[in-house]
C-alpha positions in Angstrom: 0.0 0.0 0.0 1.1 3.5 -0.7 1.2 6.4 1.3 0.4 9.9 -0.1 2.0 12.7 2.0 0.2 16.0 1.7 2.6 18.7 1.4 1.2 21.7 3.8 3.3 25.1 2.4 2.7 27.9 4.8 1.2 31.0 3.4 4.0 33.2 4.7 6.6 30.7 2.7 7.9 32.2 -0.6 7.0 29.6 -3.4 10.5 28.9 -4.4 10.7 29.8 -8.3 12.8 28.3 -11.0 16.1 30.1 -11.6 16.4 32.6 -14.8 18.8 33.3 -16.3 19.5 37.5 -16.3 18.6 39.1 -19.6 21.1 41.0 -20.4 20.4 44.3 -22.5 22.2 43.5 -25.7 20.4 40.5 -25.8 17.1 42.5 -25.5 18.4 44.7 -28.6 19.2 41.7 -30.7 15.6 41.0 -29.9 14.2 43.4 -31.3 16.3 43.6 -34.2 15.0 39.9 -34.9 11.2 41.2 -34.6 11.9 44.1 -36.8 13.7 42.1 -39.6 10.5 39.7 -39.1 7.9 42.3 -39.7 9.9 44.6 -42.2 9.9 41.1 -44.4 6.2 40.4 -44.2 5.9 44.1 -45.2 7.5 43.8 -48.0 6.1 40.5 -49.1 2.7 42.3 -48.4 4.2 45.2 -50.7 5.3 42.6 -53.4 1.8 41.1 -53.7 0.0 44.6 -54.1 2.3 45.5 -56.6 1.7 42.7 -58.2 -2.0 43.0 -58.0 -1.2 46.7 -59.4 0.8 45.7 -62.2 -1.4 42.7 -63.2 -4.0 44.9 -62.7 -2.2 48.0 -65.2 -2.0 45.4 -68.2 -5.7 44.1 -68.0 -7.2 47.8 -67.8 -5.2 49.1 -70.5 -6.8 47.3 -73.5 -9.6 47.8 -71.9 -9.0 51.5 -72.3 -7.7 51.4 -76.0 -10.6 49.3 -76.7 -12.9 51.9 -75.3 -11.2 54.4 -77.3 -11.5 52.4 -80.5 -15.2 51.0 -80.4 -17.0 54.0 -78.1 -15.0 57.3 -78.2 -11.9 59.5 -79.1 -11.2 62.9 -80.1 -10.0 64.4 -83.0 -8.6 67.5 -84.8 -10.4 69.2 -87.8 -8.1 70.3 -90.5 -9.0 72.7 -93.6 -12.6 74.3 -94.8 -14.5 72.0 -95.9 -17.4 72.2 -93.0 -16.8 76.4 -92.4 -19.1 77.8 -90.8 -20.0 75.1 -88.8 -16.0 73.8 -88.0 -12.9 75.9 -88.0 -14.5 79.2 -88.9 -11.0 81.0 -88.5 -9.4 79.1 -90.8 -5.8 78.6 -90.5 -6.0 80.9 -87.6 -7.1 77.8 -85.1 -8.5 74.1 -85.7 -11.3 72.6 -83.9 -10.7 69.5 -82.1 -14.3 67.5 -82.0 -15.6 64.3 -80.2 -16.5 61.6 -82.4 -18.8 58.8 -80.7 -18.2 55.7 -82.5 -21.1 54.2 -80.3 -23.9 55.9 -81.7 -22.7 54.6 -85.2 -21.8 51.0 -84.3 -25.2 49.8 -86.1 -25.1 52.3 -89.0 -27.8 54.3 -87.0 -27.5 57.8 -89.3 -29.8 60.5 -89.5 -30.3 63.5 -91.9 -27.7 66.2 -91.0 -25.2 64.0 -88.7 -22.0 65.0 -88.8 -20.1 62.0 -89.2 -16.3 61.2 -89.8 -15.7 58.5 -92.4 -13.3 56.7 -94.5 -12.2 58.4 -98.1 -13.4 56.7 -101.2 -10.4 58.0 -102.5 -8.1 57.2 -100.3 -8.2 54.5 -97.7 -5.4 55.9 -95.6 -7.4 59.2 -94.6 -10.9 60.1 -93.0 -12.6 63.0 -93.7 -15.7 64.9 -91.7 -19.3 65.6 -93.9 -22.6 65.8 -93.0 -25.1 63.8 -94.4 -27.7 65.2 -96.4 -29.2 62.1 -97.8 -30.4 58.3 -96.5 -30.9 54.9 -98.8 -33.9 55.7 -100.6 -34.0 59.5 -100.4 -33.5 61.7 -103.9 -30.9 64.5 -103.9 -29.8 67.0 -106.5 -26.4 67.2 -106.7 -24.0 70.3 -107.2 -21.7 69.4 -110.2 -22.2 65.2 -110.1 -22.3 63.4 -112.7 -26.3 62.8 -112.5 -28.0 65.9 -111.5 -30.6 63.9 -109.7 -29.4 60.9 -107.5 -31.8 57.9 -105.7 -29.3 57.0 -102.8 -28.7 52.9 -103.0 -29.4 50.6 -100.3 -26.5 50.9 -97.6 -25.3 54.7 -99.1 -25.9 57.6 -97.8 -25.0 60.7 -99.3 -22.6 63.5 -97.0 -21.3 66.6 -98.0 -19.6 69.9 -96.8 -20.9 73.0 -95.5 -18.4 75.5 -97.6 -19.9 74.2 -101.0 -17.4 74.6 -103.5 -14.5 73.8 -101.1 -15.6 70.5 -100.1 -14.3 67.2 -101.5 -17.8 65.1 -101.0 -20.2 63.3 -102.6 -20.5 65.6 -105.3 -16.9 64.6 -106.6 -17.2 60.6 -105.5 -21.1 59.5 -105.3 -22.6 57.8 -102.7 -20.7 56.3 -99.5 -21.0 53.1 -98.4 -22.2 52.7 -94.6 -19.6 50.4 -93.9 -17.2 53.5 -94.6 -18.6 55.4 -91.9 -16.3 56.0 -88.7 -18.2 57.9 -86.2 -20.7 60.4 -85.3 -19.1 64.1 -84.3 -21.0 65.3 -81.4 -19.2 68.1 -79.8 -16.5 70.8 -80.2 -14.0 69.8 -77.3 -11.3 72.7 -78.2 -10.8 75.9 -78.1 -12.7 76.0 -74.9 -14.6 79.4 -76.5 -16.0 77.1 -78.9 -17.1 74.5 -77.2 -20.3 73.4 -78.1 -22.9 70.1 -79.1 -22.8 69.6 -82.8 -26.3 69.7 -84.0 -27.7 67.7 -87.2 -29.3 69.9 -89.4 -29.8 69.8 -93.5 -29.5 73.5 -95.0 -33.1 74.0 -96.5 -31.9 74.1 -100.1 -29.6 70.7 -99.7 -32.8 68.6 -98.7 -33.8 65.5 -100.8 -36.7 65.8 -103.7 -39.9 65.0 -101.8 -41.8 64.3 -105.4 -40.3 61.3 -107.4 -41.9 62.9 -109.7 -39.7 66.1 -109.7 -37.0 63.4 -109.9 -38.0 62.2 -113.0 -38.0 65.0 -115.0 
């Protein structure tokens, strides 16, 4: 048989503690040297992964931001007369710089008196800015075509420039194809004293024949 014996300690005894060992005060540095190395690393393996996250995140927004500038919007400068009054009324003296919504245009939506930006007929390399004075279907008399009266074909319209006479349009080339069509010029951007929304109007005498009749004469 065992025999338990209960150890009575006296209330007024000091518990005796294990021995430590002194801590001396360069050890306490190297410490928290240790600790700071620790935490400046997770720092900058927390500052890795953001960059990361930044840079991954850089190359996915910036298509997206050339493809919104292709297929919705951009800006763009008007050069010489060929829509004075309406664009660069100074002349040489300043050149309007316009929005073009490519949007508005995406399903060849067109309407009498846009003024759109398209591809030349001429000369795939450059676009030009007209206004269109006729849809598909509509009859126009032209200024110095080869036709004086024209029915506009499926899938044409027919654009030309405000300064008649200084206009390269569809008086020199025809009809345009839709599929030329580049955007839709909504509003002078620059110079800030001209800024402005575009508006789509026909001058009274450019609007089609409303008599086939008058067409056929």
């Amino acid at each position: 048989m065992f025999t338990f014996r209960a150890l009575v300690i006296s209330q007024s005894t000091p518990l005796a503690t294990p021995f430590r060992k002194p801590v001396l005060a360069s050890e306490t540095r190297m410490r928290r040297f240790a600790f700071e190395r620790v935490r400046l690393v997770m720092a900058q393996g927390l500052g890795r992964r953001y960059f990361k996250a930044f840079v991954s995140g850089f190359f996915v927004a910036v298509p997206v931001t050339v493809t919104f500038l292709d297929q919705v919007a951009c800006i763009a400068r008007v050069e010489g007369a060929s829509m004075q009054p309406s664009l660069n009324p100074e002349g040489k003296l300043g050149s309007d710089i316009v929005l073009l919504n490519r949007w508005s245009i995406r399903n060849y939506s067109v309407h009498r008196g846009d003024i759109v930006s398209l591809v030349s007929p001429k000369n795939p390399e450059q676009k030009i800015i007209k206004r269109v004075i006729a849809l598909e279907g509509d009859i126009i008399k032209t200024m110095g075509y080869r036709n004086k009266y024209v029915r506009i074909p499926g899938g044409h319209v027919w654009v030309e420039g405000d300064h008649h006479g200084h206009s390269f349009d569809s008086n020199s080339f025809g009809p345009v194809s839709l599929g030329l069509l580049h955007a839709h010029a909504t509003h002078i951007l620059w110079p800030p004293s001209r800024w402005q929304k575009l508006i789509s109007l026909v001058p009274p005498d450019r609007s089609p024949v409303e008599k086939e009749e008058t067409y056929l004469k």
